[in-house]
N, C-alpha and C positions, 0 to 999 in steps of 0.2 A: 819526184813521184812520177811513176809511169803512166801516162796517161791512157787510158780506153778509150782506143777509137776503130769502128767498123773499117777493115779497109776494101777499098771501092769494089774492087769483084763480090766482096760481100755483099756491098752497098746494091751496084745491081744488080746482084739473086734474088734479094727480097726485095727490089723494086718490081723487077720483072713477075716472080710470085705473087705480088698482089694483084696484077693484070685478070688474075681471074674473078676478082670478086665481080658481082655484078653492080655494074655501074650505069646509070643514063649516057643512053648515048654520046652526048658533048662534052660529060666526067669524060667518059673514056679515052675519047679522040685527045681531049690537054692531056690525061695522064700519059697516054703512048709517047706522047709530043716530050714532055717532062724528063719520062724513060730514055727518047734519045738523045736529050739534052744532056743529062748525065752519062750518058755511055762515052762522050766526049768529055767529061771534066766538066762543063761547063753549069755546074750548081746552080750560078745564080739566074738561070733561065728557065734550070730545070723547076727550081722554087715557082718560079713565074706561072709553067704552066701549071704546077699542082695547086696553086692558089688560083688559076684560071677554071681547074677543073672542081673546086670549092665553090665555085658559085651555084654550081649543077647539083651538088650533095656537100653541104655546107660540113655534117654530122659526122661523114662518111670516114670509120677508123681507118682504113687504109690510105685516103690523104692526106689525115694529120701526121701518122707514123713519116710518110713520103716528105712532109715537108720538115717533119723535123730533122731526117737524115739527110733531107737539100743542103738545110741551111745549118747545119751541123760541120760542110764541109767551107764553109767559107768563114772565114776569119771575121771574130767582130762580131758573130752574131750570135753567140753560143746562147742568150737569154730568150732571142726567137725560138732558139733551135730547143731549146730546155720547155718550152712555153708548150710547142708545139708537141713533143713528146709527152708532156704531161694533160694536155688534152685527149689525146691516145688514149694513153693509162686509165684517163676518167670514161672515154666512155666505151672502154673494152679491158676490165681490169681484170678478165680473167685469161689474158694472152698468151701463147706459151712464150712470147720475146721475152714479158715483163721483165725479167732479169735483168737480160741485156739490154734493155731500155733504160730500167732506171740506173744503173752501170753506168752508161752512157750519160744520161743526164749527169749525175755526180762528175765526172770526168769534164763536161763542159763547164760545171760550176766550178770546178777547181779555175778553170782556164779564165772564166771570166773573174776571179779574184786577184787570181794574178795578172791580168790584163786593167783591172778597176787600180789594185795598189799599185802598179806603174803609173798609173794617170794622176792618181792623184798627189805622188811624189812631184810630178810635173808641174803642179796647182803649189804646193807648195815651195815649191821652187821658185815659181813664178811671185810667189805673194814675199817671198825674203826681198825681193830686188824692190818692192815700196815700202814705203815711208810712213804711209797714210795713217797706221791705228795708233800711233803715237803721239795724237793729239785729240782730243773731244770730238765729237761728232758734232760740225756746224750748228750752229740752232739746237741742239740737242734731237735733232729732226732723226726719228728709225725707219720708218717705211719707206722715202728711196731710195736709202741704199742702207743694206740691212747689216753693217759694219764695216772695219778694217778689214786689209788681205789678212793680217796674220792670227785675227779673229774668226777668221772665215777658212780658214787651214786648219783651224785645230779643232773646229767642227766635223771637217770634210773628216780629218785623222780619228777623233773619236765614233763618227759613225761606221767608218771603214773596222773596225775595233783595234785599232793603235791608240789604246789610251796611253800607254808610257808617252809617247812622240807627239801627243795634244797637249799635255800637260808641259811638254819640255818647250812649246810655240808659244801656250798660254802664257807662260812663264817668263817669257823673252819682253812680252809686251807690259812698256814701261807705262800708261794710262790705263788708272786703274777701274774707269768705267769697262772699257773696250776689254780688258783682262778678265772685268767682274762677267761680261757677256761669252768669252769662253768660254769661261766656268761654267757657268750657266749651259751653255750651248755642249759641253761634254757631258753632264749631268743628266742633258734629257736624252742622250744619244745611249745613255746606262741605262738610264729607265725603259725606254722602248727597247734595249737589249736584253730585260728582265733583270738586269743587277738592283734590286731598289736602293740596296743596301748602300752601293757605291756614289748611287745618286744620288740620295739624300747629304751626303756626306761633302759631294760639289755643291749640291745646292746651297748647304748652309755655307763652303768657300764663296760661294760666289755672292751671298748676301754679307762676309765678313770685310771683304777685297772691297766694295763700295756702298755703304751703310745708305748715301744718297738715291741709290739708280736702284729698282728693282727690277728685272724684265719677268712684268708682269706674267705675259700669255707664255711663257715656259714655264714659270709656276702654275697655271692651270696644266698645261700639259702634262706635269708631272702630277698634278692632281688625277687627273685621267688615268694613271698608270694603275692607280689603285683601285678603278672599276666603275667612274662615275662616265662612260665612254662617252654616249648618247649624248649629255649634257654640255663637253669639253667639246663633243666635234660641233655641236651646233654654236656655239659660241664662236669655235675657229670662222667658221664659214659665214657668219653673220657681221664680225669682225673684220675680215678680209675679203668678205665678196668682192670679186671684179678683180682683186688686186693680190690675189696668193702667190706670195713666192715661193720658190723651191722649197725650202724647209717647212712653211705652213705644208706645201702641197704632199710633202712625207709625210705630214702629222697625221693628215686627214687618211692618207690610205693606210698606215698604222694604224687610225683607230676602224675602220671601216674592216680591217681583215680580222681584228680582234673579238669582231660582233660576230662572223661563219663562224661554218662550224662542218662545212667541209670546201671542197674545190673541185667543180664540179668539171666537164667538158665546155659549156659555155662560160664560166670566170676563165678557162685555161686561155679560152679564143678569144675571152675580151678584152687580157691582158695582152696579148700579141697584137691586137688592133692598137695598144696605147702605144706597144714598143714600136711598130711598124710607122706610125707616127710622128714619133719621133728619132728619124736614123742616125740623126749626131750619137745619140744617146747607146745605139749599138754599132759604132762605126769610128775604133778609135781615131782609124789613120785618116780618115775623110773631116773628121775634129780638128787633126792637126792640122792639115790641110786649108781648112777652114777658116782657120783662126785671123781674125783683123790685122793688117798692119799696121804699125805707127806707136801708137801709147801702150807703154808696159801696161795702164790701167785697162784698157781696153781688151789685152790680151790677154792680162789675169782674171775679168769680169768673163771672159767665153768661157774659158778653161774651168773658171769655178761652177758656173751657170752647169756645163756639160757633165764635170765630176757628181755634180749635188743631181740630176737628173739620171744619173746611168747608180749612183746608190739608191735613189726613191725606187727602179726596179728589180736593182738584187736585194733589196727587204724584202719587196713583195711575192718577188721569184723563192726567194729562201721562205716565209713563212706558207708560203702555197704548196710547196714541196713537202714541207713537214706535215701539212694538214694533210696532205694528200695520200703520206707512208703512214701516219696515224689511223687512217680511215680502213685503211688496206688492213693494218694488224686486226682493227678489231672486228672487219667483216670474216 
């Protein structure tokens, strides 16, 4: 697929074009600053000063568009850069860009799926070289470490929506607790995908696979799916205070996007302060980079940790997007 992307003489016409909006003097002065950062390539400064000239006019549509086309141009970051466009959108939706903006965002979203399904092939690669789920979980103990690699791969794969490839991980794994938690763990990744159909259908595999073990709080969450939201997320939260792992931490902003009912300019800006916070999370190569030496276990716990943190923001990113082309059809 051919990917939509502005090329940079573009880029600088309408950076330079916005120059004329009326800005506070200290907007002004970063954005100019911004403008010459980019007229060199050098995006990730130019990002720097437009988010420097945000502090001056936080609202201001011409620096969100500015930073979404910053950071639009630097690899890794396309869910800023999507985040930041869709703040735009929100608080100036009647642009004459909009096209090519939301063009543009689609086009970054292609890029971060196929950047996410490369990683997460990584994760599961990493989780074939252990050993570990082929035995019971110590003490029967879940909260420190919330399974096997290859229980934790076919999660990663069904949330990605590679259910055939979860199923084919699930199915490798010869304990049949750890297998039954798969199931389970594919089951709710259907439910939050809208399939209920499919879900229910792991569900009852994954209560047949071990008649012993039920993972309880996935069966609330599938509970949840069918509208008791309020209810399920207060229990997650109550349940796991202090101690959410990545998968709870999906749960909970699954059920929190499922309560809007639109996305406005400030949820667009409050999700880029989550991603900006965490940069492993939009920064493949700096991940790898990253990664611990020494224990494959070690280096399949970053790698998983990273995969299951960069899908908690493309759900988010993806369900904010749809709110946000919904809103638009029906104004």
């Amino acid at each position: 697929m051919k990917q939509y992307r502005l090329p940079v003489a573009a880029l600088l016409a309408l950076l330079v074009a916005s120059l004329r909006a009326e800005l506070p003097p200290d907007a002004q002065s970063a954005m100019e600053k911004g403008v010459l950062a980019a007229q060199q390539q050098d995006f990730a400064l130019a990002a720097k000063f437009f988010a420097e000239a945000r502090e001056f006019a936080p609202e201001a549509p011409e620096l969100l568009y500015n930073l979404g086309l910053a950071e639009s141009k630097i690899p890794g970051r396309e869910l800023r850069a999507i985040a930041w466009f869709g703040a735009y959108l929100a608080a100036n939706p009647a642009a004459p860009n909009a096209k090519a903006v939301k063009k543009q965002m689609d086009a970054l979203d292609v890029t971060s799926q196929i950047n996410t399904t490369k990683f997460i092939k990584t994760v599961v690669d990493a989780a074939k070289l252990l050993h570990a789920p082929d035995h019971p979980n110590p003490g029967g103990l879940i909260m420190p470490y919330m399974g096997g690699p290859l229980h934790e791969a076919a999660v990663l794969l069904a949330r990605n929506g590679e259910t055939a490839e979860a199923l084919k991980i699930a199915a490798a794994i010869k304990d049949p607790r750890w297998r039954s938690w798969a199931q389970a763990g594919i089951a709710m990744a259907l439910a939050l995908d809208g399939d209920r159909t499919g879900a229910d259908k792991f569900r009852r595999l994954s209560a047949q696979t071990d008649t012993s073990f039920a993972p309880s709080n996935w069966d609330m969450v599938l509970a949840n799916i069918t509208g008791r939201i309020g209810p399920a997320l207060k229990t997650i939260e109550s349940d796991f205070a202090g101690t959410l792992k990545s998968g709870d931490r999906w749960t909970v902003l699954h059920a929190q996007l499922q309560r809007q009912t639109a996305s406005s300019a400030q949820d667009w800006i409050a999700l880029n302060t989550l991603v900006m916070s965490e940069p492993i999370f939009t920064d493949f190569t700096a991940t790898l980079e990253t990664l611990p030496k020494g224990k494959a276990s070690d280096t399949f716990r970053a790698l998983r940790y990273a995969a299951s943190g960069i899908l908690d923001l493309r759900a988010v990113v993806t369900r904010m997007m749809k709110m946000q082309r919904a809103k638009q059809i029906k104004s």
